[in-house]
C-alpha positions as CSV (number, residue, x, y, z in Angstrom):
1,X,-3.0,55.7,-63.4
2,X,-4.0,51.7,-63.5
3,X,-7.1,51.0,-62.5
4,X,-8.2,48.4,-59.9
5,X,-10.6,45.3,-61.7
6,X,-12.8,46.6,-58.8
7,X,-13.0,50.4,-60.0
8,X,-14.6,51.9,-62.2
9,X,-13.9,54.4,-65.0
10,X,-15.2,57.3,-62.4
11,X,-13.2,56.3,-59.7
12,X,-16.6,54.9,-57.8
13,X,-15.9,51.5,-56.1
14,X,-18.0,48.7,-56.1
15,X,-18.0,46.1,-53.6
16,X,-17.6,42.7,-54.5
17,X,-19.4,40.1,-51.7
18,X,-17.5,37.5,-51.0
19,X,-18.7,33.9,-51.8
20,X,-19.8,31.8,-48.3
21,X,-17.2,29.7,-47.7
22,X,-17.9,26.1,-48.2
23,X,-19.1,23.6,-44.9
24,X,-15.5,21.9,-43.8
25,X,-15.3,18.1,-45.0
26,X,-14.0,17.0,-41.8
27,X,-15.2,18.3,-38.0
28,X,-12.6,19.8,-36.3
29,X,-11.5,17.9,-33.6
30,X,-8.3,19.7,-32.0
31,X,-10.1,20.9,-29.3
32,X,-10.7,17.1,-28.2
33,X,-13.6,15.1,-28.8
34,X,-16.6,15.9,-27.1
35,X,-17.4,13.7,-24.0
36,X,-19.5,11.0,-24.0
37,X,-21.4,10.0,-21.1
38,X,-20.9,6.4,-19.9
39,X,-23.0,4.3,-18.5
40,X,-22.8,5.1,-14.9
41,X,-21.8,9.4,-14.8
42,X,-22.7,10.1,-11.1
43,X,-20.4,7.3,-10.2
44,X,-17.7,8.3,-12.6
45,X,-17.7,12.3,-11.9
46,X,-17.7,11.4,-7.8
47,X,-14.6,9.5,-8.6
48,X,-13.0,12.2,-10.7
49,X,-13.7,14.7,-8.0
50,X,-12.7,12.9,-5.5
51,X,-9.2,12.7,-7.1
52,X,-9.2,16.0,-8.1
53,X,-9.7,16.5,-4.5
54,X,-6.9,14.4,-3.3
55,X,-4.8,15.9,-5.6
56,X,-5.4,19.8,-5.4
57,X,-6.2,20.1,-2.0
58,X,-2.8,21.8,-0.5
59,X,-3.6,21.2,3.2
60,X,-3.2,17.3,1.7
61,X,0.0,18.3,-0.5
62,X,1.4,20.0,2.9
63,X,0.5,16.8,5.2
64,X,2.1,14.6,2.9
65,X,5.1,16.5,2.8
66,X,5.3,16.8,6.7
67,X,4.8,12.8,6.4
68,X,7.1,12.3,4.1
69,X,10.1,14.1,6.4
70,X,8.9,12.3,9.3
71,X,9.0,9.2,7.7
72,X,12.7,9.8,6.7
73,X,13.4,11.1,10.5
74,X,12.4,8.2,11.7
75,X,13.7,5.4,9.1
76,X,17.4,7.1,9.4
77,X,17.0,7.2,13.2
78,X,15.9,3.6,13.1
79,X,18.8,2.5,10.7
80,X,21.2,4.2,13.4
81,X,19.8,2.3,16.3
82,X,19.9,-0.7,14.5
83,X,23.9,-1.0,13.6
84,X,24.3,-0.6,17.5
85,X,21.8,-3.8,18.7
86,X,21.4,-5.8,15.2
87,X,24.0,-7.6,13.2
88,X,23.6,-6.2,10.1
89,X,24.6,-9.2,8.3
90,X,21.5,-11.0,9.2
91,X,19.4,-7.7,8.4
92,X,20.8,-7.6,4.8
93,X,19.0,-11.1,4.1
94,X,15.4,-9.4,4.4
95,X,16.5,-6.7,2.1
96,X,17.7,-8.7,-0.6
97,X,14.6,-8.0,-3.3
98,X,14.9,-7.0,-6.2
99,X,11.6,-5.6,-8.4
100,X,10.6,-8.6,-9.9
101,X,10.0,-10.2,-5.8
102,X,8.2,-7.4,-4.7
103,X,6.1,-7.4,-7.3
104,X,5.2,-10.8,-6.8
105,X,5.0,-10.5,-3.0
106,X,2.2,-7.7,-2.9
107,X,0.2,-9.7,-5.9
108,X,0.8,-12.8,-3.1
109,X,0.0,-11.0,-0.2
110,X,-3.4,-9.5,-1.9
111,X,-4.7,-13.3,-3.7
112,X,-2.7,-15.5,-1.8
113,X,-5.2,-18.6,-2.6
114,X,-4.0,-19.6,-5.6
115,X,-0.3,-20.2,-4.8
116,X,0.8,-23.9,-4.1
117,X,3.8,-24.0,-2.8
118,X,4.6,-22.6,0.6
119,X,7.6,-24.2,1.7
120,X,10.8,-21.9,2.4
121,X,14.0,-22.9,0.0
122,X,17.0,-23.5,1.7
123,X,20.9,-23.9,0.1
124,X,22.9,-26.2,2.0
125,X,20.9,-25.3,5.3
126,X,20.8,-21.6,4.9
127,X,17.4,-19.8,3.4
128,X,17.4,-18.6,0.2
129,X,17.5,-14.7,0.1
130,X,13.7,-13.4,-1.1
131,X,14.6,-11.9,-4.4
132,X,15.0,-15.9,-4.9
133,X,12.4,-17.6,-2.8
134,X,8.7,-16.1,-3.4
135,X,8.2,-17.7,0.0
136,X,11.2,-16.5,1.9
137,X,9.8,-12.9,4.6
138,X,11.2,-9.7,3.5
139,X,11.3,-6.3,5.4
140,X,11.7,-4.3,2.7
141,X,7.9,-4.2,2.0
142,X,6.9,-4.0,5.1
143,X,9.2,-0.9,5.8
144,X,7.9,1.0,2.7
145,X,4.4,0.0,3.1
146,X,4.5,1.7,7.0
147,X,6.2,5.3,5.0
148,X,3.7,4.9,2.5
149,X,0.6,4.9,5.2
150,X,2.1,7.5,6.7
151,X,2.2,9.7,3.5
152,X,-1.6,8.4,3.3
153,X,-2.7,9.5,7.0
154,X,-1.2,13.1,6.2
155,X,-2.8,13.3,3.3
156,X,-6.4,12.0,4.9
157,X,-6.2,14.0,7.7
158,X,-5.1,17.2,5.1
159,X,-8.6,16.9,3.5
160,X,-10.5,16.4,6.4
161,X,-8.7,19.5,7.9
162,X,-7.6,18.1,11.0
163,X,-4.0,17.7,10.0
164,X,-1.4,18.8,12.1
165,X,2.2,17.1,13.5
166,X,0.6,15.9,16.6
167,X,-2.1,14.2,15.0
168,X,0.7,12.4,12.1
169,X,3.5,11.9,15.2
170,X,0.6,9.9,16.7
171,X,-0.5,8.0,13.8
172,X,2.9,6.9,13.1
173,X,3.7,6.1,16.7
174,X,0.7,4.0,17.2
175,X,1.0,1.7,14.2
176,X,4.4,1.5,15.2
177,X,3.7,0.8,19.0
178,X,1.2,-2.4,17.8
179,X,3.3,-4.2,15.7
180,X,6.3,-3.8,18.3
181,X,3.3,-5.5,21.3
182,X,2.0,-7.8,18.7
183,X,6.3,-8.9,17.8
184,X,6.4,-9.1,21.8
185,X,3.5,-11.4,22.8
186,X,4.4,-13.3,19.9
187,X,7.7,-13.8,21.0
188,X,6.4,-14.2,24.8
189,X,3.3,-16.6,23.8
190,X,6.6,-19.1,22.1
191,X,8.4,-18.9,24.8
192,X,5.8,-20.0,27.5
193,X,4.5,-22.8,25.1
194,X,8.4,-23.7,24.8
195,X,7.9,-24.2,20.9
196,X,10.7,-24.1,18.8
197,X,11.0,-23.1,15.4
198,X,13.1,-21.4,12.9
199,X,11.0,-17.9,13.6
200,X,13.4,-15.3,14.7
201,X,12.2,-11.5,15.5
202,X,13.1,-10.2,11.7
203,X,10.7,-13.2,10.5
204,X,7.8,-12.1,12.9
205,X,8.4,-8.3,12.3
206,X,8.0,-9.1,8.7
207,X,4.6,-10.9,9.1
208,X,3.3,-8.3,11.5
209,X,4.4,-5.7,8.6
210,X,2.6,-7.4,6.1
211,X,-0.9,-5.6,7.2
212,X,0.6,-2.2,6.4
213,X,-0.2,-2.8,2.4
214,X,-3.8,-4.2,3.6
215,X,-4.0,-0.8,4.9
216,X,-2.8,1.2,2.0
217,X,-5.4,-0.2,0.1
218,X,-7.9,-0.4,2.3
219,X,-7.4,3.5,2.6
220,X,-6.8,4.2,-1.0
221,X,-10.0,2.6,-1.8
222,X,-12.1,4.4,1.2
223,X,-10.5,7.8,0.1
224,X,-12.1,7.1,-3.4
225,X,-15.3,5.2,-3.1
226,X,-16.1,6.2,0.4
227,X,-17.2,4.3,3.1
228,X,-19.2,1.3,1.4
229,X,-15.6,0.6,-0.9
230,X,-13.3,0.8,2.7
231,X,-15.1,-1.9,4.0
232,X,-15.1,-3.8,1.1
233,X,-11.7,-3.6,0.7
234,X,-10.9,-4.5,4.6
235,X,-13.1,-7.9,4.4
236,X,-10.8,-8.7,1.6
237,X,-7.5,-7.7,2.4
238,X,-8.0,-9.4,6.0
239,X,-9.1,-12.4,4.3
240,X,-6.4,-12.6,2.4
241,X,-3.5,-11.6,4.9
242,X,-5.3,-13.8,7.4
243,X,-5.0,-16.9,5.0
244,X,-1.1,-15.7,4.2
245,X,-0.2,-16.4,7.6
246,X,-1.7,-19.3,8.5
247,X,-0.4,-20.7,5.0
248,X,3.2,-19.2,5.7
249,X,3.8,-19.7,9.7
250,X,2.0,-23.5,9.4
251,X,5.6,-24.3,7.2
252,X,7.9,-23.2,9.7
253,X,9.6,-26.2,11.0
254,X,9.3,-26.7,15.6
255,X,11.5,-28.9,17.5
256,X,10.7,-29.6,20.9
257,X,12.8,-29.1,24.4
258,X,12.3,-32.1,25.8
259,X,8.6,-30.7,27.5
260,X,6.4,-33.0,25.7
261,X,6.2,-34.5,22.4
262,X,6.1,-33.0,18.9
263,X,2.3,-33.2,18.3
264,X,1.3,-30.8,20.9
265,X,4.5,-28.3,20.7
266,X,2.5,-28.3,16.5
267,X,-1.1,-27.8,18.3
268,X,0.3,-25.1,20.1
269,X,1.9,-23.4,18.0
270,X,-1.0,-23.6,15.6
271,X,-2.7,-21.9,18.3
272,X,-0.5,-19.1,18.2
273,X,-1.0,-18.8,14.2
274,X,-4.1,-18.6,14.5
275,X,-4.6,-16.2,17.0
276,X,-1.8,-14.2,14.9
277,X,-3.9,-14.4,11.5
278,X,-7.3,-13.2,13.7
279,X,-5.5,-9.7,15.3
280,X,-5.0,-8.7,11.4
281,X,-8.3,-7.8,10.8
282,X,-8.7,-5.9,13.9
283,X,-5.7,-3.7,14.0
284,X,-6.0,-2.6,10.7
285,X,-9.7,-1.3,11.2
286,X,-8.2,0.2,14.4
287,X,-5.6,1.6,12.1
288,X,-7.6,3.0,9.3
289,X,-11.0,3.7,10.0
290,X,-11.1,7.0,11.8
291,X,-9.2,8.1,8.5
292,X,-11.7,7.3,6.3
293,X,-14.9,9.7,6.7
């Protein structure tokens, strides 16, 4: 019978010890590198909790959900209303973006002050559709910005766990309700000034609808950073949605009735602008800030 190397001639076994093995040339690293802490880590680990909150929290994951169905309720049940009141001809122009417009629009709407030109574009006396006038008013962002702040509130009021249908029904109803008064006095304040222009209700539903991404942010950045980064992103996007409107109603062309001359009908209804561009700031803290906590 052979004999193992590691036998010996009596059958006894000796044990061989194995050689250490040698230190690795390279770390290993499959695990991930190890985290390295930057320069502000209270700030950066209340950020990532606060995501991981907003996130994983399925009370928010539920409310967003409920949001999300009464958002398409609503939008369908608006869409059926409208085909019976509205031509939809005319509605189609203020839905004609494409992706390239509305990212322009939102980048204009949040640092409007560097844009030069704010004159409408019209083709043979007829406006230019948005996707091919940055100027032109759109509904489309409007409409998704007011669905998107409803899938925010659900979500705000699921972490704070005081979500619930009423509290989202009346959320939605009351941003709803304010820029339906503020398209009404509007409306109301031209008439009784007897100024004329080319503003029809689509063109001041889209202005009033213009705060709703103020308000996404606004929340977004209060849901994150807390109070201190809310209000510093309200100050801002007021600023900047305030100086929008004045910039973009100002262009609008007015036409008298015979009541007067054309310079006051122009003081009059720069009146109106600005008392447009100062309700912004306060309807979307009325909007937002008992959501933010």
């Amino acid at each position: 019978m052979a004999y193992h190397s590691g036998y010996g001639a009596q059958g006894s076994k000796h044990r061989v010890r194995a050689a250490p093995e040698p230190p690795p040339l390279f770390d290993d690293t499959s695990g991930g590198y190890p985290a390295q802490p930057g320069p502000f880590p209270s700030q950066a680990s209340d950020v990532a909790f606060n995501v991981n909150h907003l996130l994983g929290d399925p009370m928010a994951n539920m409310a967003m959900a409920y949001g999300s169905s009464i958002a398409t309720q609503g939008k369908d049940m608006v869409h059926k209303e409208l085909h019976r009141f509205v031509s939809m001809n005319k509605l189609k122009h203020f839905f004609a973006v494409d992706t390239s417009y509305v990212a322009r629009k939102l980048g204009l709407l949040v640092f409007p002050y560097t844009h030069q030109n704010w004159e409408v574009q019209y083709s043979r006396d007829v406006p230019l559709p948005p996707r091919q006038d940055l100027n032109a008013p759109d509904l489309y962002i409007p409409t998704m910005a007011f669905i998107t702040y409803i899938l925010l509130a659900g979500m705000a009021l699921g972490i704070q766990k005081r979500f619930s249908p009423e509290v989202l029904g009346l959320c939605a109803s009351t941003a709803l309700v304010w820029v339906v008064i503020e398209v009404l006095a509007l409306l109301l304040g031209l008439y009784l000034a007897t100024v004329r222009s080319d503003l029809s209700t689509f063109h001041l539903l889209a202005y009033s609808g213009y705060k709703y991404v103020g308000m996404i942010l606004s929340m977004l950045t209060g849901l994150l950073f807390g109070s201190d980064g809310y209000y510093v992103a309200l100050a801002w996007t007021s600023a900047a949605l305030m100086y929008f409107i004045v910039r973009s109603l100002r262009m609008t062309s007015v036409g008298t009735d015979g009541v007067g001359g054309p310079a006051p009908r122009q003081r009059l209804q720069l009146y109106l602008t600005l008392a447009e561009a100062a309700f912004q700031p306060m309807i979307i803290y009325w909007l937002t800030f008992h959501l933010v906590r």
